[in-house]
N, CA, C and O atoms as a printed pandas DataFrame, in Angstrom:
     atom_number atom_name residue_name chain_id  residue_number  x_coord  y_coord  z_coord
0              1         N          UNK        A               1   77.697   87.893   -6.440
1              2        CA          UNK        A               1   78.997   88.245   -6.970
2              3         C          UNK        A               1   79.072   89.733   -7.306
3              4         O          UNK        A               1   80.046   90.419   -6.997
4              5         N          UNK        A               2   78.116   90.154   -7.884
5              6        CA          UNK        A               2   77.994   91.626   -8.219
6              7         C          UNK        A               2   78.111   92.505   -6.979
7              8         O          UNK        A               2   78.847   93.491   -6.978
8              9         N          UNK        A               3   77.312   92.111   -5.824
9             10        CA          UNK        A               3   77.242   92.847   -4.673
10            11         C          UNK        A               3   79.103   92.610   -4.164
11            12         O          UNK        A               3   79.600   93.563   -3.564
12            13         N          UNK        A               4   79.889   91.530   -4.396
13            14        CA          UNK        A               4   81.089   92.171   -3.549
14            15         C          UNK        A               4   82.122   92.632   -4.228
15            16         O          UNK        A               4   83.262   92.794   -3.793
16            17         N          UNK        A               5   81.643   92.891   -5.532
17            18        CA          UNK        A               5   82.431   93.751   -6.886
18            19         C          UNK        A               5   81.919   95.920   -6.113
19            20         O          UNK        A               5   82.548   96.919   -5.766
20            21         N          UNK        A               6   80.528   95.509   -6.245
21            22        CA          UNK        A               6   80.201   96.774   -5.734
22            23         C          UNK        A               6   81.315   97.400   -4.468
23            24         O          UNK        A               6   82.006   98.410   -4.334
24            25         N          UNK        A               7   80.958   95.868   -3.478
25            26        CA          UNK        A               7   81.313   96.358   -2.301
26            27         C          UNK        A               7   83.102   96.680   -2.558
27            28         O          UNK        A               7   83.747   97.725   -2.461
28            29         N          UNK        A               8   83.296   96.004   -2.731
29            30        CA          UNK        A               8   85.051   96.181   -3.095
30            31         C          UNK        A               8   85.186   97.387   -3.446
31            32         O          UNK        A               8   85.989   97.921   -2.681
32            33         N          UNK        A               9   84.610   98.465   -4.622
33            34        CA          UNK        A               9   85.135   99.271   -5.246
34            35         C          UNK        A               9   84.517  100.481   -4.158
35            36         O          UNK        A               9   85.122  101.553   -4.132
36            37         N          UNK        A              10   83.795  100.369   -3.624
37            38        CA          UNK        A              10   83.298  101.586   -2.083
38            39         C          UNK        A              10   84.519  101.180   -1.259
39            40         O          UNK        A              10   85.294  102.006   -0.778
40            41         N          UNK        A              11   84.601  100.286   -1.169
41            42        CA          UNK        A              11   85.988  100.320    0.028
42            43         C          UNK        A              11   87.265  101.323   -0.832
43            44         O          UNK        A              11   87.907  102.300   -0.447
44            45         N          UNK        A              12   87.261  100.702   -1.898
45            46        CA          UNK        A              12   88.368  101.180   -2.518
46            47         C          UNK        A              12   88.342  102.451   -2.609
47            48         O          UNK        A              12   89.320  103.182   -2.451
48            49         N          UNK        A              13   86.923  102.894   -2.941
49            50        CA          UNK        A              13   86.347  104.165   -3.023
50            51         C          UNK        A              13   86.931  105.431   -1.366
51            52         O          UNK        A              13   87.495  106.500   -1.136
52            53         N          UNK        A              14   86.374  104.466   -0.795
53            54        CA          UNK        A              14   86.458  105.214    0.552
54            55         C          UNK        A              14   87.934  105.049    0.837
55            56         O          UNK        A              14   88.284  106.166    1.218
56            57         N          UNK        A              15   88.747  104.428    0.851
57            58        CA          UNK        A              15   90.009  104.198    1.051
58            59         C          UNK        A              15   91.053  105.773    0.363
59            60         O          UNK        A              15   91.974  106.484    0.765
60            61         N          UNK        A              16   90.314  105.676   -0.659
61            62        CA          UNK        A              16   91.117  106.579   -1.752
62            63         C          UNK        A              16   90.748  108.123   -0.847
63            64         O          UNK        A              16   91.506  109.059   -0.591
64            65         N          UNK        A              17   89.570  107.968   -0.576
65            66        CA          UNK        A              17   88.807  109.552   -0.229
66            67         C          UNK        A              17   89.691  109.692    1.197
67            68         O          UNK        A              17   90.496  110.613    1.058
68            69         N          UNK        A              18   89.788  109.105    2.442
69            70        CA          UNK        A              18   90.399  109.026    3.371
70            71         C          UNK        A              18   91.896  109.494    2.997
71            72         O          UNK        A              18   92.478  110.502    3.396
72            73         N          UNK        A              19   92.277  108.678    2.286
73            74        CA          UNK        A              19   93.843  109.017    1.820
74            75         C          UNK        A              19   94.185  110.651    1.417
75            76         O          UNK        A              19   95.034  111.302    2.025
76            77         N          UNK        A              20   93.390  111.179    0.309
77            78        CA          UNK        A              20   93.262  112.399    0.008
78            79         C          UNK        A              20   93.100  113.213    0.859
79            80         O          UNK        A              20   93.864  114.174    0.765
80            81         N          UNK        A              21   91.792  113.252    2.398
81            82        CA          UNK        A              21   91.955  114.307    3.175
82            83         C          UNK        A              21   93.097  114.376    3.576
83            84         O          UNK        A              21   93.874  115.314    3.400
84            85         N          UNK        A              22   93.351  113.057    4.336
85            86        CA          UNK        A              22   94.911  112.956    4.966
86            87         C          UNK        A              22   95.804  113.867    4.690
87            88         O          UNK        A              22   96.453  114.532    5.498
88            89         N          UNK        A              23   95.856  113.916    3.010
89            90        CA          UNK        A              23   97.087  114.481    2.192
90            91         C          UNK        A              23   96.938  115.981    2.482
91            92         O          UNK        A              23   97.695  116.823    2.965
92            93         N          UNK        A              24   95.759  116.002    2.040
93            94        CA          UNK        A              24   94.871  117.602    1.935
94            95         C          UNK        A              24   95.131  118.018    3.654
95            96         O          UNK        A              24   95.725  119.094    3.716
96            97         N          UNK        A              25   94.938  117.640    4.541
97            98        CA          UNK        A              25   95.359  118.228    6.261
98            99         C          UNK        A              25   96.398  118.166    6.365
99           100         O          UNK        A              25   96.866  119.216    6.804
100          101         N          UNK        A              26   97.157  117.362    6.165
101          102        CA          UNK        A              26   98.664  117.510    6.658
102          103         C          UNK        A              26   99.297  118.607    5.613
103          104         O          UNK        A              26  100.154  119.378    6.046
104          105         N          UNK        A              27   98.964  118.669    4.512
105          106        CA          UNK        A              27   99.469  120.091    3.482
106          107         C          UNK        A              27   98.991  121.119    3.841
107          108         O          UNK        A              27   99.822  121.970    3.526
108          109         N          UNK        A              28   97.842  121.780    4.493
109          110        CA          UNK        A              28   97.362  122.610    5.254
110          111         C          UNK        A              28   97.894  122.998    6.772
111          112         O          UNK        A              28   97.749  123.989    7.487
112          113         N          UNK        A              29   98.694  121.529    6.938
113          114        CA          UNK        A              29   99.645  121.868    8.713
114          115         C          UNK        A              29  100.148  121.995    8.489
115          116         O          UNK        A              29  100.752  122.649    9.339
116          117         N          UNK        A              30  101.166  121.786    6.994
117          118        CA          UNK        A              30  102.857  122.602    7.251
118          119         C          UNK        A              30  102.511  124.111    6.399
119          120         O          UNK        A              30  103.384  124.942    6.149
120          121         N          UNK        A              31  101.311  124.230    6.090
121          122        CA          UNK        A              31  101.590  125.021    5.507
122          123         C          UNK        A              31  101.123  126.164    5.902
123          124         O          UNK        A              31  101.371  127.163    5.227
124          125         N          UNK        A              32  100.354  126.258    7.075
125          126        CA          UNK        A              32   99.872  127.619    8.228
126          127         C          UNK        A              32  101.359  127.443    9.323
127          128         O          UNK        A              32  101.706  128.209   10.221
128          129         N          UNK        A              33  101.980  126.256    8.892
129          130        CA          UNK        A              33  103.167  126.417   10.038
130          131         C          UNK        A              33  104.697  126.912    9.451
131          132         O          UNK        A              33  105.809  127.087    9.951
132          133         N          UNK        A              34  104.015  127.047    7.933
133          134        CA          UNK        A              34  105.480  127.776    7.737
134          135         C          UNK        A              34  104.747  129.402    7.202
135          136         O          UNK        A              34  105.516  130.357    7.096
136          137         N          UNK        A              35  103.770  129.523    7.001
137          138        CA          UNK        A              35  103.162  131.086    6.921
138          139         C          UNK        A              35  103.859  131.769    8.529
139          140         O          UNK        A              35  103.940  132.997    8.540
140          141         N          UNK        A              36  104.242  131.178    9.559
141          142        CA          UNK        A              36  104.537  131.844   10.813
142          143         C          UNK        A              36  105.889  132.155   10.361
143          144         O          UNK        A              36  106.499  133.037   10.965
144          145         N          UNK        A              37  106.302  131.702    9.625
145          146        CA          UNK        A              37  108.549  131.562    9.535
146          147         C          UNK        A              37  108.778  132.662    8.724
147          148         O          UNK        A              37  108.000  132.840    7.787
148          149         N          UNK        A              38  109.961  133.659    8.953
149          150        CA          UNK        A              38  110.362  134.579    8.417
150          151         C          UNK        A              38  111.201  133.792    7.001
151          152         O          UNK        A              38  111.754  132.696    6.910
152          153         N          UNK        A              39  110.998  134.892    6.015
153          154        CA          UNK        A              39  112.558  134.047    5.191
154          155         C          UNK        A              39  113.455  134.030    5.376
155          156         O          UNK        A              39  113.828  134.383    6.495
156          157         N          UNK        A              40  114.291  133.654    4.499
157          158        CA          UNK        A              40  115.628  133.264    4.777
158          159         C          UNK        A              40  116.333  134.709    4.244
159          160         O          UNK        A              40  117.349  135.303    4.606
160          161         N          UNK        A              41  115.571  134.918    3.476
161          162        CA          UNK        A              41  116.257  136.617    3.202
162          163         C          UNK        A              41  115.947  137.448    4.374
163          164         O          UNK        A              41  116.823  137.708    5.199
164          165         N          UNK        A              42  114.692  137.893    4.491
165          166        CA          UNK        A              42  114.626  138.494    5.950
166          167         C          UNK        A              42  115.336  138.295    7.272
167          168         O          UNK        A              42  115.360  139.149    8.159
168          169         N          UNK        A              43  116.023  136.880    7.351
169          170        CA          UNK        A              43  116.130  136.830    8.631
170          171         C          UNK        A              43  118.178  136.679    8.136
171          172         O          UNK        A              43  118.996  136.534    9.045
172          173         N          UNK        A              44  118.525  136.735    6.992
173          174        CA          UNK        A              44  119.816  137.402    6.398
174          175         C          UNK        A              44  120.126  138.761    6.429
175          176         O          UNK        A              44  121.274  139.205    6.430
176          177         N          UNK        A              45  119.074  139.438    6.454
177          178        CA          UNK        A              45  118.928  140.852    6.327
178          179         C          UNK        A              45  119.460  141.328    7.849
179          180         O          UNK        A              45  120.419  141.940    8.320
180          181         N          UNK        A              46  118.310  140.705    8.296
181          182        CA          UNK        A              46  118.608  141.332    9.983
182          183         C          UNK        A              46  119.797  140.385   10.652
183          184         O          UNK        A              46  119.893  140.791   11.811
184          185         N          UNK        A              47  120.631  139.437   10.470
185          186        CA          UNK        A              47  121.505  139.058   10.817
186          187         C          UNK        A              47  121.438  137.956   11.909
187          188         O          UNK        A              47  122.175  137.680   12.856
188          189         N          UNK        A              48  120.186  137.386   11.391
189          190        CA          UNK        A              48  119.818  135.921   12.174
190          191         C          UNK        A              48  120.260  134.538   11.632
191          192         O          UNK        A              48  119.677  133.634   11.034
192          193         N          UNK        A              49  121.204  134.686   11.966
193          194        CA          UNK        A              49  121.996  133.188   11.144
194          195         C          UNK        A              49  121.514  132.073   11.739
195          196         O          UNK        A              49  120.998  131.181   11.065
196          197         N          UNK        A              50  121.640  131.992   13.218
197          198        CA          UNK        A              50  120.647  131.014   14.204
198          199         C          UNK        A              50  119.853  130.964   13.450
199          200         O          UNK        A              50  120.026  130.229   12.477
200          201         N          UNK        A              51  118.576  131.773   13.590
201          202        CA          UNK        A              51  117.190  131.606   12.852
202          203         C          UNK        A              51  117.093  130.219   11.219
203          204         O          UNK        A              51  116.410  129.233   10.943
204          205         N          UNK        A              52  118.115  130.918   10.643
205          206        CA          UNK        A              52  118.203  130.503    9.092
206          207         C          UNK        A              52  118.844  129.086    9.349
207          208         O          UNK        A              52  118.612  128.107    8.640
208          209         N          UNK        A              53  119.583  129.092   10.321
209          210        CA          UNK        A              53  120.476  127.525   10.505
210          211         C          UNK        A              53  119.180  126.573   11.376
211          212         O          UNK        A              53  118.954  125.416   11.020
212          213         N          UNK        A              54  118.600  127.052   12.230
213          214        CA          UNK        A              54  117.104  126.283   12.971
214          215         C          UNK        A              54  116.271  126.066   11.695
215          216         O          UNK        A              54  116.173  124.899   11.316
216          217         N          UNK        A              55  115.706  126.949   11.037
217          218        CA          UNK        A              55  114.808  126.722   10.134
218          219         C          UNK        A              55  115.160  125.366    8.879
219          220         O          UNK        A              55  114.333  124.525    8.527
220          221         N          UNK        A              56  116.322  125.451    8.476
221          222        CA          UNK        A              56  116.874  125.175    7.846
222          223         C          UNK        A              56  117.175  122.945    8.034
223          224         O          UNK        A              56  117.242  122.081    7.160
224          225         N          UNK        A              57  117.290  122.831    9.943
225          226        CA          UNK        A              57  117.429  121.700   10.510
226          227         C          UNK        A              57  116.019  121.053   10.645
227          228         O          UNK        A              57  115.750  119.866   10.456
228          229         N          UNK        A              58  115.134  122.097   11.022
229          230        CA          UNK        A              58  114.036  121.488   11.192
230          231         C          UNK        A              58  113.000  120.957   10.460
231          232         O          UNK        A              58  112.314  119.991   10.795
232          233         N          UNK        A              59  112.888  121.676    9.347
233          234        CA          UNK        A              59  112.352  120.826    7.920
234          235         C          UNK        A              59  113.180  119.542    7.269
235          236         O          UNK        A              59  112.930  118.947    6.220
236          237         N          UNK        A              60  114.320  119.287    8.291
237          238        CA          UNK        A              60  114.857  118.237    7.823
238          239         C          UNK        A              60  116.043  118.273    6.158
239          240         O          UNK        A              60  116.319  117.241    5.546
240          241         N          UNK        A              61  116.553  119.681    5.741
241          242        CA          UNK        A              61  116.975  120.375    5.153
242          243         C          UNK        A              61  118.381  120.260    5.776
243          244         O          UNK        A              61  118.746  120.613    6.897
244          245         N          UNK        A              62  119.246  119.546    4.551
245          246        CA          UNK        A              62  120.798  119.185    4.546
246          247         C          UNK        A              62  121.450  120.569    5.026
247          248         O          UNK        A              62  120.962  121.674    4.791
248          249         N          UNK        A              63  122.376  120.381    5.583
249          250        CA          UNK        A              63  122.931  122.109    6.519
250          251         C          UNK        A              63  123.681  122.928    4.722
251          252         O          UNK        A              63  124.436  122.249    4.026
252          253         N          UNK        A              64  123.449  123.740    4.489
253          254        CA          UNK        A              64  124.579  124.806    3.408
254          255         C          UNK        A              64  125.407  124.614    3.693
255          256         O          UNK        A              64  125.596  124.461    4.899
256          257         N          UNK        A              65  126.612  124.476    2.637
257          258        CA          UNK        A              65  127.682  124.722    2.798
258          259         C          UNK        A              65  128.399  126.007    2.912
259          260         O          UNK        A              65  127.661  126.920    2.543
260          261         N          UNK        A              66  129.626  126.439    3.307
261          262        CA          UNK        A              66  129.907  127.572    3.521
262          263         C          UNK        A              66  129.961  128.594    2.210
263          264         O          UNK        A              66  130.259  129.787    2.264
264          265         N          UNK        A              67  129.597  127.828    0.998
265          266        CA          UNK        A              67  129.740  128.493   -0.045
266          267         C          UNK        A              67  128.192  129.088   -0.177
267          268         O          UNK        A              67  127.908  130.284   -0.246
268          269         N          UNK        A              68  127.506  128.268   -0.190
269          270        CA          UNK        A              68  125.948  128.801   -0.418
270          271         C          UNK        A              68  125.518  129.619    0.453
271          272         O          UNK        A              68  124.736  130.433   -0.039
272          273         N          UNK        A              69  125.805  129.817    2.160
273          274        CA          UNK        A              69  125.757  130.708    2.909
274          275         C          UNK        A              69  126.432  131.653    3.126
275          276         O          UNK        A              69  126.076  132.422    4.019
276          277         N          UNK        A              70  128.071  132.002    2.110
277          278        CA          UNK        A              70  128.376  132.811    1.550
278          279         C          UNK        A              70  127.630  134.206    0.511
279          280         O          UNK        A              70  127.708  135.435    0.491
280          281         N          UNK        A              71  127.017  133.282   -0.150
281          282        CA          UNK        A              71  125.549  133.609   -1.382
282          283         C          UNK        A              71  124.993  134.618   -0.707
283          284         O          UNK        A              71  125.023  135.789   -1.084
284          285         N          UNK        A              72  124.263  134.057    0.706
285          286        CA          UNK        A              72  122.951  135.058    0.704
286          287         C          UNK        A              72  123.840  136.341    1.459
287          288         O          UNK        A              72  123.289  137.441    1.475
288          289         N          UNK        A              73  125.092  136.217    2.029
289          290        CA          UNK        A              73  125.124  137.258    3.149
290          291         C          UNK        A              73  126.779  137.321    3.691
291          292         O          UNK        A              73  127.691  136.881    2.990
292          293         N          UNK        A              74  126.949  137.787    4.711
293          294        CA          UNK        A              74  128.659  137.985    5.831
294          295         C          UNK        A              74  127.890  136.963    6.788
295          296         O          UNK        A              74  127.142  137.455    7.632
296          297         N          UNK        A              75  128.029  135.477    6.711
297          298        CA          UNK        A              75  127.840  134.574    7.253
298          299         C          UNK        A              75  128.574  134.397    8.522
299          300         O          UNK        A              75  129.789  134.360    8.712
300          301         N          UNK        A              76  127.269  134.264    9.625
301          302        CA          UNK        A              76  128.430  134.257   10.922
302          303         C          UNK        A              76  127.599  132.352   10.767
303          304         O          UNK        A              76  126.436  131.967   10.647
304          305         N          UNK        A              77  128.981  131.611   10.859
305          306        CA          UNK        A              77  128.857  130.133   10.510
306          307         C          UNK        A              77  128.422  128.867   11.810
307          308         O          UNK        A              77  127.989  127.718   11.719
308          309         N          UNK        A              78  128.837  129.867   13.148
309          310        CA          UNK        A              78  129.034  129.569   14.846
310          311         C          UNK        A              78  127.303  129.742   14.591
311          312         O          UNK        A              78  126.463  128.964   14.138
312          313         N          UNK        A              79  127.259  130.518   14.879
313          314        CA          UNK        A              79  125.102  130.366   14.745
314          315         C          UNK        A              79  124.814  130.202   13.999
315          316         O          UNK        A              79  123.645  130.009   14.333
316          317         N          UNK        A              80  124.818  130.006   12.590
317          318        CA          UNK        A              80  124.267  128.626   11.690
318          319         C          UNK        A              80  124.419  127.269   12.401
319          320         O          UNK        A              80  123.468  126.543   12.690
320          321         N          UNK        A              81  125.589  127.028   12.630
321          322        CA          UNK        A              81  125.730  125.576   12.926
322          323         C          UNK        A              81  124.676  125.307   14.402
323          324         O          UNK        A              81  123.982  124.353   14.753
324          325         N          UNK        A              82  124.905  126.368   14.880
325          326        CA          UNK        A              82  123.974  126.005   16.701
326          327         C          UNK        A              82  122.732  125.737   16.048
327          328         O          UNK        A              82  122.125  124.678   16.205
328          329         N          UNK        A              83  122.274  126.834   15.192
329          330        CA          UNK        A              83  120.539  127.262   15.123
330          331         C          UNK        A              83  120.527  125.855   14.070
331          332         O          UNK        A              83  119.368  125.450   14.170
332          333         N          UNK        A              84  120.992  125.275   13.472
333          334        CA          UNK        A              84  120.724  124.135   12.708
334          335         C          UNK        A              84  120.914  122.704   13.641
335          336         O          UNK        A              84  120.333  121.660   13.343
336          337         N          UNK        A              85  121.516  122.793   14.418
337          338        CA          UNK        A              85  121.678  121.584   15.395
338          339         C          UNK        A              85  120.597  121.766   16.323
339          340         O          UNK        A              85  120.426  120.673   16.862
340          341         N          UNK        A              86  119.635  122.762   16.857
341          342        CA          UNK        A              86  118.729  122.536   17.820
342          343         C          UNK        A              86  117.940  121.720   16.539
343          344         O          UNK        A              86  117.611  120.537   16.624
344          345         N          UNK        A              87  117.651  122.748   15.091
345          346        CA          UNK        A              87  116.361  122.084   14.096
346          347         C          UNK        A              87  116.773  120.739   13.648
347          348         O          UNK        A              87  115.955  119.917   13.237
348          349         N          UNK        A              88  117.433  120.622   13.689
349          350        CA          UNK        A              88  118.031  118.962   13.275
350          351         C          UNK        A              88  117.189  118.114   14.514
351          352         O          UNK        A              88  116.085  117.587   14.375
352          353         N          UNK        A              89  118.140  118.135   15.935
353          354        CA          UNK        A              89  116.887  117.595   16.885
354          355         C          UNK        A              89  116.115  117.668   17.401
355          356         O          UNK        A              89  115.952  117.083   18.472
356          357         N          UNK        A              90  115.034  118.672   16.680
357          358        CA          UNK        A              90  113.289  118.690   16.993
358          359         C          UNK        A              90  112.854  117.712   15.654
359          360         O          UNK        A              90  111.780  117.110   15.669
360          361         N          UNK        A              91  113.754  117.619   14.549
361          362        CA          UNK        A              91  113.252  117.083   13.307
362          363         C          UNK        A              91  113.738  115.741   13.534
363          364         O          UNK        A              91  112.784  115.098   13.097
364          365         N          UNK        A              92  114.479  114.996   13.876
365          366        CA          UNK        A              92  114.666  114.051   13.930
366          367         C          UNK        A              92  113.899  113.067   14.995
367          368         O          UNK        A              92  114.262  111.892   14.935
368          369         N          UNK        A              93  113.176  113.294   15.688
369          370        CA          UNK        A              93  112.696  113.050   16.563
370          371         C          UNK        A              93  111.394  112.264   16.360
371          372         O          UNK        A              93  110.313  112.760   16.041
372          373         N          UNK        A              94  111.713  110.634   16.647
373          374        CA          UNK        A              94  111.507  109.336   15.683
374          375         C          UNK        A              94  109.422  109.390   16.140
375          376         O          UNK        A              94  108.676  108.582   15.586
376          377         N          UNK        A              95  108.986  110.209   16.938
377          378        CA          UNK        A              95  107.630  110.422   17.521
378          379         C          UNK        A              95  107.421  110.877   16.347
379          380         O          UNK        A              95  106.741  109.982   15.845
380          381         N          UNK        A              96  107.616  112.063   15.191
381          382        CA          UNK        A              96  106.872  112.749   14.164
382          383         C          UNK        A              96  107.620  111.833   13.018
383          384         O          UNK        A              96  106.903  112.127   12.061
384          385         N          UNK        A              97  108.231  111.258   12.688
385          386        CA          UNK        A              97  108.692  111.136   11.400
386          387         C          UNK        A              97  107.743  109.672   10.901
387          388         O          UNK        A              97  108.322  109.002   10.046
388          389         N          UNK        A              98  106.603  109.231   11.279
389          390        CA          UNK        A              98  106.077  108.690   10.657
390          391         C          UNK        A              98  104.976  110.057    9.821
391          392         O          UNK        A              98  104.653  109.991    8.635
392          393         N          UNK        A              99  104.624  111.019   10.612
393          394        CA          UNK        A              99  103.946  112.169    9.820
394          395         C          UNK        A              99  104.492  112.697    9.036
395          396         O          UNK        A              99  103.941  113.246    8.082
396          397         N          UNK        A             100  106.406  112.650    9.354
397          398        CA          UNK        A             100  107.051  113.518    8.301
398          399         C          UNK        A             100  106.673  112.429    6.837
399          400         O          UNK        A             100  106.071  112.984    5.918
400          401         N          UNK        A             101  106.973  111.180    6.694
401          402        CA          UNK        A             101  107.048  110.317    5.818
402          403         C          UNK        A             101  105.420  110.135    5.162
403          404         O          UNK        A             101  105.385  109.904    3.954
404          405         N          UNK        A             102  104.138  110.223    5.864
405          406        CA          UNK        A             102  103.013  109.918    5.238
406          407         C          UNK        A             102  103.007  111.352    4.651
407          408         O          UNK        A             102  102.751  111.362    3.447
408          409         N          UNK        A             103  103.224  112.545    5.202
409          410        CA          UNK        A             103  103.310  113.452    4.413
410          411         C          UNK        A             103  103.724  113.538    2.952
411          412         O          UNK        A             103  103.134  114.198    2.097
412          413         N          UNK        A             104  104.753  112.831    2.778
413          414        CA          UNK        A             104  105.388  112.537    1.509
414          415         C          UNK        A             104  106.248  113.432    1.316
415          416         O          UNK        A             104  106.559  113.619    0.140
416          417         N          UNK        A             105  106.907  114.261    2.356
417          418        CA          UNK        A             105  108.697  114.791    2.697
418          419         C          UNK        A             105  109.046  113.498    2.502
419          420         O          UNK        A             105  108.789  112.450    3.095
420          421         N          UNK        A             106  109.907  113.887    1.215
421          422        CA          UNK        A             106  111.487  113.285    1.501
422          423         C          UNK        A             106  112.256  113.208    2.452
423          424         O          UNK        A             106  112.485  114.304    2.963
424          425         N          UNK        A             107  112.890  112.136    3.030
425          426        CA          UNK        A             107  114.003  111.936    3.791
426          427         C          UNK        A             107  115.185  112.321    3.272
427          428         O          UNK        A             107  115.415  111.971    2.115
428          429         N          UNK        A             108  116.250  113.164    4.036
429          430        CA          UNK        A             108  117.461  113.606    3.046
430          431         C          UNK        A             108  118.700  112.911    3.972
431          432         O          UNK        A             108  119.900  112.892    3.700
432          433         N          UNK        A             109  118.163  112.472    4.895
433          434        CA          UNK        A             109  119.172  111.424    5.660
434          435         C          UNK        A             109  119.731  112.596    6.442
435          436         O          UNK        A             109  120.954  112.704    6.539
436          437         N          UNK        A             110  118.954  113.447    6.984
437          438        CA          UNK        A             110  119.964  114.655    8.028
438          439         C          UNK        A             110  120.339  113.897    9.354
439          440         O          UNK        A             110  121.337  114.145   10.030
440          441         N          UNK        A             111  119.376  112.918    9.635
441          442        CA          UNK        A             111  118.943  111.938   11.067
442          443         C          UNK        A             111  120.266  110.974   11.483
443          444         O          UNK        A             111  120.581  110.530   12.587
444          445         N          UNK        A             112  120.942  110.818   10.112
445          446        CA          UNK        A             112  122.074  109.498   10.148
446          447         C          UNK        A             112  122.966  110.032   11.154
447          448         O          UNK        A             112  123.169  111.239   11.026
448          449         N          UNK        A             113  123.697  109.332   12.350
449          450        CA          UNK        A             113  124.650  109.564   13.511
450          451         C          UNK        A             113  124.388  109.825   14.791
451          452         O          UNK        A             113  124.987  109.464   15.804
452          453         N          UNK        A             114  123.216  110.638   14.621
453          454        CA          UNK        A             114  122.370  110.425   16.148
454          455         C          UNK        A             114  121.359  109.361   16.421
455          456         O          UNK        A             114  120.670  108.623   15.716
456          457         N          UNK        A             115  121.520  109.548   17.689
457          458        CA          UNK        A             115  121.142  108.267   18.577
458          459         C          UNK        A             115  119.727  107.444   18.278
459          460         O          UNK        A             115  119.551  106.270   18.604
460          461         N          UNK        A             116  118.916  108.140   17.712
461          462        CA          UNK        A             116  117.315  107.195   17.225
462          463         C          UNK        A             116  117.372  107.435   15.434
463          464         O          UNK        A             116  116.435  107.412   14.636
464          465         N          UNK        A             117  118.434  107.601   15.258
465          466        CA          UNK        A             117  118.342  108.070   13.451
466          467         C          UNK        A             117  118.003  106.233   12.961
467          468         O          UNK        A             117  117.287  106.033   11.979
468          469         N          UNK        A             118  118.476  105.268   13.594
469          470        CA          UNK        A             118  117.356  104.195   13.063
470          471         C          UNK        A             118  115.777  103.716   13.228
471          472         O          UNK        A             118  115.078  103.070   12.448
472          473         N          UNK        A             119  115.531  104.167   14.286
473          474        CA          UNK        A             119  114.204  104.506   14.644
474          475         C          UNK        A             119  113.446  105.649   13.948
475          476         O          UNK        A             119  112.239  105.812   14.126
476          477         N          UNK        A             120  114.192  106.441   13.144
477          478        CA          UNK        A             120  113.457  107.503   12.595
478          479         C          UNK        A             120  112.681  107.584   11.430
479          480         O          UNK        A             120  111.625  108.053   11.006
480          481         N          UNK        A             121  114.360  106.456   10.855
481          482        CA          UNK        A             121  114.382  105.869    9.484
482          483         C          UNK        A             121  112.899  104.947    9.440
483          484         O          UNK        A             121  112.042  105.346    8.651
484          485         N          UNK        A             122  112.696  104.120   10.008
485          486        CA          UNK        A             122  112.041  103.303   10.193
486          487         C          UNK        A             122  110.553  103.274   10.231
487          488         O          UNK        A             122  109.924  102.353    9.710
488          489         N          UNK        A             123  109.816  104.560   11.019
489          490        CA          UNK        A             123  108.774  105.477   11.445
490          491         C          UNK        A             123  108.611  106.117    9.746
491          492         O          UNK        A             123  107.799  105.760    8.893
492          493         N          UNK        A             124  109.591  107.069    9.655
493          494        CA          UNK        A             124  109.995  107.416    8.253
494          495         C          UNK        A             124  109.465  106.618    7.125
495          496         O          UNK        A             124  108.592  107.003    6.348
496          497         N          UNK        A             125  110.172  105.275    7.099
497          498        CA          UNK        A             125  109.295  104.579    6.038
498          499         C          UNK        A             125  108.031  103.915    6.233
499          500         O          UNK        A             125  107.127  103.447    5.540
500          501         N          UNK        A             126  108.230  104.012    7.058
501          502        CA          UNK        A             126  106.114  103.362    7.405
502          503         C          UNK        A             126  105.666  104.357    7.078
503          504         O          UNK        A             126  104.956  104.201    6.084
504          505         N          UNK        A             127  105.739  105.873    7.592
505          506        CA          UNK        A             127  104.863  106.733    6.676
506          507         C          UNK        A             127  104.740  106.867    5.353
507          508         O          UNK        A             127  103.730  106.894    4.650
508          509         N          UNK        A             128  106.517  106.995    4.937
509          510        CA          UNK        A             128  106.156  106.859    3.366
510          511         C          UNK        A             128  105.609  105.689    2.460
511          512         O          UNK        A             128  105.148  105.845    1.329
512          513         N          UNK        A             129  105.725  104.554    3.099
513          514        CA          UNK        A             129  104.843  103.839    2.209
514          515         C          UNK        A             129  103.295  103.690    2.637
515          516         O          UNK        A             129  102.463  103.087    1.960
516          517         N          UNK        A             130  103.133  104.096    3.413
517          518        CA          UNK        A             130  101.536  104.595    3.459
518          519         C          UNK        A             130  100.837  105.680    2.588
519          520         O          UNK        A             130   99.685  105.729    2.155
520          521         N          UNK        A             131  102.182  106.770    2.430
521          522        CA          UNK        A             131  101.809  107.685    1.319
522          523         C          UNK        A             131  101.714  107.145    0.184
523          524         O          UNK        A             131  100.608  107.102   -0.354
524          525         N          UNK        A             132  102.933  106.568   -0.494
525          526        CA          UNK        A             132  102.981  106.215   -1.239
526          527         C          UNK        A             132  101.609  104.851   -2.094
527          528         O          UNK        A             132  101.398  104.632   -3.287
528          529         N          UNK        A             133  100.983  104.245   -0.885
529          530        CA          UNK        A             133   99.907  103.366   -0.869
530          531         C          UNK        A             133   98.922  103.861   -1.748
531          532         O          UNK        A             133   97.867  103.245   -1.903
């Protein structure tokens, strides 16, 4: 009896340790992958609204409204909306969103209306409750 008390709590043990790298690599992949991304001020500065509207879709990040992209700058709104509609569908794209979800990103529901946004959802929560596990 003692030996599958032991054994139980090594599984549990190892379970937990597995879980943690997981957490620990995938926080290390978004996070050498957004050290490559200009900011959002920089790329306001130089007048990359595309840029700021892509960046913005692809982290899965609800689009600004015209008031908040008022805020940073002379908002040209035609390339926000493009550069946020390519990042919308590289982010929605139901192949990564079980990584987006074990990651433990929030879903902000950008996915809802296009064509696999239930498949995304879905991928989505299998990751997150694996994170959440």
């Amino acid at each position: 009896m003692l030996f599958s008390g032991k054994l139980f709590r090594q599984e549990s043990s190892n379970k937990s340790v597995r879980k943690m790298i997981k957490k620990k690599m995938l926080s290390l992949l978004f996070i050498s992958l957004s050290g490559c991304v200009s900011t959002t001020e920089e790329l306001v500065k130089a007048g990359d609204w595309y840029q700021v509207g892509y960046q913005d879709g692809v982290v899965g990040r609800p689009a600004r409204t015209v008031k908040e992209l008022s805020r940073l700058g002379q908002v040209q709104q035609g390339d926000y909306d493009q550069g946020y509609l390519k990042g919308v569908t590289e982010y929605c794209n139901p192949e990564f969103a079980y990584q987006i979800g074990l990651s433990g990103q929030y879903y902000e529901g950008v996915c809802e209306g296009t064509p696999q946004s239930q498949q995304f959802r879905m991928e989505w929560q299998r990751g997150w409750d694996s994170y959440n596990d």
